[in-house]
N, C-alpha and C positions, 0 to 999 in steps of 0.2 A: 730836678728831674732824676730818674732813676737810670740804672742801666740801660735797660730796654729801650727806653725814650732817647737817651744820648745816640746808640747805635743807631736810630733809627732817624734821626739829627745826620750822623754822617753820612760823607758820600766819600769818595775816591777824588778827592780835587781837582781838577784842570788847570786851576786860571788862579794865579797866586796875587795879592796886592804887595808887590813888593816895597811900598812903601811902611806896612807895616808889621812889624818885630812883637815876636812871641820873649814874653817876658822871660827874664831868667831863672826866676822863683819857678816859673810853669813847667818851663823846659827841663829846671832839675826832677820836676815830678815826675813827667814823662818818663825820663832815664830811669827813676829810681823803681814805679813800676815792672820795666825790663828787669833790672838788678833783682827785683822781688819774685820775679816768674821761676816756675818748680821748671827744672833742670833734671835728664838721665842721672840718677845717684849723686844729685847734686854737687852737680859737679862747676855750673857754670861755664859751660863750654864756650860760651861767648861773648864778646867784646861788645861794644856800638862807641862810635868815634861822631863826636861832634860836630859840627864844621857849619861856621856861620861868616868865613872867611867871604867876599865876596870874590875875589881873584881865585881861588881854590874854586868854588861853586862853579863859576865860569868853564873851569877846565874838565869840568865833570861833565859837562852841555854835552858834548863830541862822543864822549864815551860813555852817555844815557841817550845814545840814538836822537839826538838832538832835542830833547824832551826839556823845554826852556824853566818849565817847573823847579827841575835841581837848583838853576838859576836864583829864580823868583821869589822859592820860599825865605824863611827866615832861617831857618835851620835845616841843614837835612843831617838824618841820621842813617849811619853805616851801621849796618852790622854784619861783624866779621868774625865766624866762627876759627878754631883750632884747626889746625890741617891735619894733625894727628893725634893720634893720645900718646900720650912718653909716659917713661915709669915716674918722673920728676913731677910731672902736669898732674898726674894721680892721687902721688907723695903730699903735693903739697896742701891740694884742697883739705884732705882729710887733717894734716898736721894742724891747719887754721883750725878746723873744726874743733878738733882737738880739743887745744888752747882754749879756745872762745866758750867749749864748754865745759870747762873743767876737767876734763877727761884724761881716764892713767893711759901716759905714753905708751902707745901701739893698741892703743885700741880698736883702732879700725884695720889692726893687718890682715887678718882673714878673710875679711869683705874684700881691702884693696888688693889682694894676691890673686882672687878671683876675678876681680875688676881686670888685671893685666891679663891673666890667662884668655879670657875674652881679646879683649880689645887690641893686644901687643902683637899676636897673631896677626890681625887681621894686617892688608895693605893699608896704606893714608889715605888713597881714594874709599875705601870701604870705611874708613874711621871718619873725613869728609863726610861722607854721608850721612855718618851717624851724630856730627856736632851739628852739621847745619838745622836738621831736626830740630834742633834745640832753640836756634836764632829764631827762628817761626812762633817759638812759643813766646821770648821777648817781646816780638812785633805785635802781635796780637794784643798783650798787653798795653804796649806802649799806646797802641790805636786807640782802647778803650779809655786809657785813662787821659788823652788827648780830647775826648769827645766830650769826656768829663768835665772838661776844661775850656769847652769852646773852642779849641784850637782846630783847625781844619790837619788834614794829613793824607796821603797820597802813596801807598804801599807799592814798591815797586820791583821785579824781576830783569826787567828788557834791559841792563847794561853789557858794556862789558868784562867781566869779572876780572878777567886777565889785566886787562891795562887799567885799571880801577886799582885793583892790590902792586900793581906797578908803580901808580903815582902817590897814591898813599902807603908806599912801604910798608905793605903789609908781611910780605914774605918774611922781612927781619924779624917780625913779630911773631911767626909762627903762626899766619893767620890768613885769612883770606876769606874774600866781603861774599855775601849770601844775598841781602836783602838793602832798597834804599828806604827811607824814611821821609819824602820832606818833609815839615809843619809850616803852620804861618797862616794867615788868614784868607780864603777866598774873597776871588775880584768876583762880586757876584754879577758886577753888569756885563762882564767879559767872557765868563764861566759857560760855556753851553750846555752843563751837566746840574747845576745850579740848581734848577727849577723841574728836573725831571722825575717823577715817580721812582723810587726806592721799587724794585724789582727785586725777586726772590722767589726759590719757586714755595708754593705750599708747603703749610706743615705736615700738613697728611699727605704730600708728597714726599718730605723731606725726612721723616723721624719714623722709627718701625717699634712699636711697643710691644715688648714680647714677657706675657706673664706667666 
């Protein structure tokens, strides 16, 4: 199946079979996908935190509005963008880059001096804003390359952010969660979304061709 066909394969999940476990080999794809998503000046502003704990999952129920999915799935994935941009956070992406490509030391300072002028100004909530941007762009992938996969997956907003980065320490990390991720396989007999029409509006509603 191609792209198109996979997306149109998925749905938003309901109903998880928690009896069954997305393999490892799969799950590292998924992640590596994200790892692979184009990033603001590449920067990779963001993390995603694994978690297949079942006792951990459990505790995330309360603080995903009771939504038994986080539960159920096999995996769910966190993704927790930077709270802020530092001149270190800046420093060191480019330093890798560096490295990785051969590159004469400082080569990226005129770019990264500008990179700070922007972004060091700004408040954390205004730099917040500007990493989580970025986690969206992970998710996205992640979803596709799930459908790729046969893995079901379930994009998710409705937690609570606050006591989510409270229980996964995310503050120590300089981080804090944006987006949930379950995966895992639909209970299709339990699912009430299963079997319903893919809805979307038109593409000639949707798309503006301007030549």
């Amino acid at each position: 199946m191609n792209l198109i066909d996979n997306l149109k394969w998925r749905y938003a999940t309901k109903k998880y079979d928690n009896t069954k476990k997305v393999a490892a080999a799969d799950v590292a794809k998924i992640v590596e996908a994200a790892r692979l998503a184009p990033t603001s000046s590449g920067m990779q502003q963001f993390r995603v935190l694994v978690i297949s704990n079942p006792e951990l999952k459990e505790k995330i129920v309360p603080i995903a509005s009771g939504q038994q999915i986080v539960a159920d799935c096999s995996h769910l994935l966190v993704f927790a963008a930077w709270d802020k941009y530092t001149e270190e956070r800046i420093d060191n992406i480019y330093q890798v880059t560096t490295t990785e490509r051969g590159l004469k030391e400082g080569h990226f300072n005129d770019y990264t001096n500008r990179l700070k002028a922007v972004y060091l100004q700004q408040t954390a909530e205004e730099n917040f804003v500007h990493t989580a941007k970025q986690a969206y762009i992970g998710l996205g992938l992640a979803i596709a390359a799930a459908a790729e996969l046969k893995v079901d997956s379930t994009p998710m907003e409705g937690f609570n952010n606050a006591a989510l980065d409270e229980l996964l320490e995310l503050g120590e990390q300089g981080l804090k969660s944006v987006l949930l991720l379950p995966i895992g396989y639909r209970d299709a007999e339990n699912d009430w979304l299963v079997n319903m029409k893919k809805v979307r509006n038109a593409e000639a509603h949707f798309a503006t061709y301007i030549q």
